[in-house]
N, C-alpha and C positions, 0 to 999 in steps of 0.2 A: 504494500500500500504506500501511496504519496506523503512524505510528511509533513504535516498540516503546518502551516505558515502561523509564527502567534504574532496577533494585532497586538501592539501598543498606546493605551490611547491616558495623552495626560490629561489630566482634568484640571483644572485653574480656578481658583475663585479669584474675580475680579480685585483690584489693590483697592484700597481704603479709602473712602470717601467722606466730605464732611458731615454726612447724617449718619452714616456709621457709628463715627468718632460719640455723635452725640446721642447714641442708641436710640432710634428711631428710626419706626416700621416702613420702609420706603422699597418694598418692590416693584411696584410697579410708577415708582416718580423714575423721571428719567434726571439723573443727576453724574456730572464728571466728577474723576478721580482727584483728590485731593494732591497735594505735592507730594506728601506721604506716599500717596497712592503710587505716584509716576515713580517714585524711585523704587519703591516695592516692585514692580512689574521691571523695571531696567535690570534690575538682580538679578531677574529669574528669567530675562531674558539673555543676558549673561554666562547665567549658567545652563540654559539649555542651545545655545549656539551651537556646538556641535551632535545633534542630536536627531539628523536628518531627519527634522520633519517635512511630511510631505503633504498636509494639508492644516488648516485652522480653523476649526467652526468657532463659533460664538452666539449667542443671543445677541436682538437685535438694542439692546439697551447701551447707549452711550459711553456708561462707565466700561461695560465689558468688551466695547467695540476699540477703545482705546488701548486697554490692556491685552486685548489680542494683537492691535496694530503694532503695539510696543514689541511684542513676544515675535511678533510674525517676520519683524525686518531682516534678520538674520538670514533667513532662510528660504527670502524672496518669494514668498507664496500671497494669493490674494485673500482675504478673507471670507467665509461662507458663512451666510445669518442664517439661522434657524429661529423661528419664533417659539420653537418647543423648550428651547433653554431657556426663556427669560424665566426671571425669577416668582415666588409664588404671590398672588396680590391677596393682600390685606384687606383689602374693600376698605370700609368709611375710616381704617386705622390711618391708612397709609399720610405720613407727614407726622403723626404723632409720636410724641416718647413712650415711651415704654408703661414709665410710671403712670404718664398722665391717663393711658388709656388702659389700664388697672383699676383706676381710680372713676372714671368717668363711665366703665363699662362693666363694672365686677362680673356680672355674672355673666355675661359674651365672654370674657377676658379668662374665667376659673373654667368653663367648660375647652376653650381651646388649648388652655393648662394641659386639662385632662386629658383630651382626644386630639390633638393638632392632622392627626391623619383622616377623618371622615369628618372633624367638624370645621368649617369655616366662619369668621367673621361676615357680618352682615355684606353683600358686595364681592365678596373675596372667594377664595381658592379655599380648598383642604388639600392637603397632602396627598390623596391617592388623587387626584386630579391631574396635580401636577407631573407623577410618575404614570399616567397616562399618554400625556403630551411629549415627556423629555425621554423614555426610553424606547420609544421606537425610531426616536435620535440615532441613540445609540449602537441601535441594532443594525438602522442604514450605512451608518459609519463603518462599522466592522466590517459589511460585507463589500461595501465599497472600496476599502484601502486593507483588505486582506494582504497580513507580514510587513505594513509598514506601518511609523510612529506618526499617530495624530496625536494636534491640541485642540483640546477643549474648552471653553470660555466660558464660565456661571456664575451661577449664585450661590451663596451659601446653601440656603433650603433646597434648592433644588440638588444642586448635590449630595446633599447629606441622604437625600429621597433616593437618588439613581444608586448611590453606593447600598445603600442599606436592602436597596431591590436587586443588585447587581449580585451581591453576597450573601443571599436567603436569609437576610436578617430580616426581624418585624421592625417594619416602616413606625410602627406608632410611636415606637419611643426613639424616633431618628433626633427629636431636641433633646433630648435627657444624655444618650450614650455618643453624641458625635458632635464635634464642632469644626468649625471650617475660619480659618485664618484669614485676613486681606492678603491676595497674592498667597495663599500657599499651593503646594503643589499633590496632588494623590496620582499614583501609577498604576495601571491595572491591564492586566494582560490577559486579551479573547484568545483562545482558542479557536472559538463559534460565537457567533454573539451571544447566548445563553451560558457557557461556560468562562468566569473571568475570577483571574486572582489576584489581591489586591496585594502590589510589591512595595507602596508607601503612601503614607497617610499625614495629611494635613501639613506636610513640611513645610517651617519656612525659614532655612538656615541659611538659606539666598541673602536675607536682610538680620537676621538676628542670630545669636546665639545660645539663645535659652527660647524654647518655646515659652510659649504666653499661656499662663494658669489660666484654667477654667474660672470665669466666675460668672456672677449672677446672670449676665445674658442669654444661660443655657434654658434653663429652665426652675420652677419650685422644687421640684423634687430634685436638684442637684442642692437648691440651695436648703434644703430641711434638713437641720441636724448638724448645720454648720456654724461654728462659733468664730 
């Protein structure tokens, strides 16, 4: 038998942006990278310069369009929008802080706590929606650029979604067990597009040298029992 070609495909969470910075629900705001941002994405474009990629998808959101342009120079390729990566919308949160709409919404706010994967804010996405949209992404990519190295261009949630489906993990607690860095990088290698192993997670030693501790932006149940 033939032996089976393994795709490469890097996954990217777009670099830091000023509503980031200021924890605030902005999937669906179209907002650029902060300075932060651009040098986060130069790093990591940096470090995957030699890394013959051969294609760059992205969502079609501004900040991510940037941080793949950054990522992409290297290796002279154009970039390809998919609207299935953009990231998950909030409905009436989006623009808010975190706290504020806690506060303004308790009980919208404690059930998405609870279920973020079937329940949605009023306007908004849930979680298996989003892993509807963004992994038959993934599945065209694989078959498209079978044995060679793609990048990938996202969002935090939406990735933490596609990894968590990628590796038979349960989606529901993809906030509680997974976080995603500005600019960092996850690698995961098809086989098939059903069969992928995940070879690094959440790196961002491109710009830092100590990953960034988990805190409150995960979720309550990270933060229960914490002193």
């Amino acid at each position: 038998m033939p032996e089976q070609k393994t795709t490469r495909i890097y996954m990217v969470r777009h670099g830091a942006t000023q509503l980031s910075a200021e924890d605030r629900f902005a999937g669906a705001v179209d907002v650029h990278l902060s300075d932060e941002g651009k040098f986060q994405a130069a790093q990591l474009a940096e470090r995957l310069a030699d890394g013959s990629i051969t294609a760059v998808y992205c969502s079609p959101m501004t900040r991510t369009i940037q941080t793949a342009t950054i990522l992409a120079k290297p290796h002279d390729v154009s970039l390809i929008h998919r609207d299935g990566l953009r990231e998950i919308h909030h409905g009436h949160w989006e623009g808010m802080r975190r706290a504020d709409v806690e506060s303004q919404f308790p009980e919208e706010y404690a059930a998405w706590e609870e279920d973020p994967f079937t329940f949605a804010p009023q306007g908004g996405e849930a979680g298996v929606n989003v892993i509807a949209r963004a992994l038959p992404i993934i599945r065209e990519i694989v078959l498209e650029h079978r044995g060679q190295n793609v990048l990938v261009v996202s969002h935090k949630a939406t990735l933490r979604l596609l990894i968590s489906s990628l590796l038979g993990f349960d989606a529901r607690g993809y906030r509680d067990r997974l976080d995603q860095s500005p600019a960092c990088l996850n690698v995961l290698d098809f086989k098939d597009p059903v069969r992928a192993r995940l070879m690094l997670f959440n790196d961002v030693s491109h710009y830092t040298d100590q990953p960034k501790r988990s805190d409150g932006r995960l979720s309550k149940w990270w933060d229960a029992g914490q002193t």
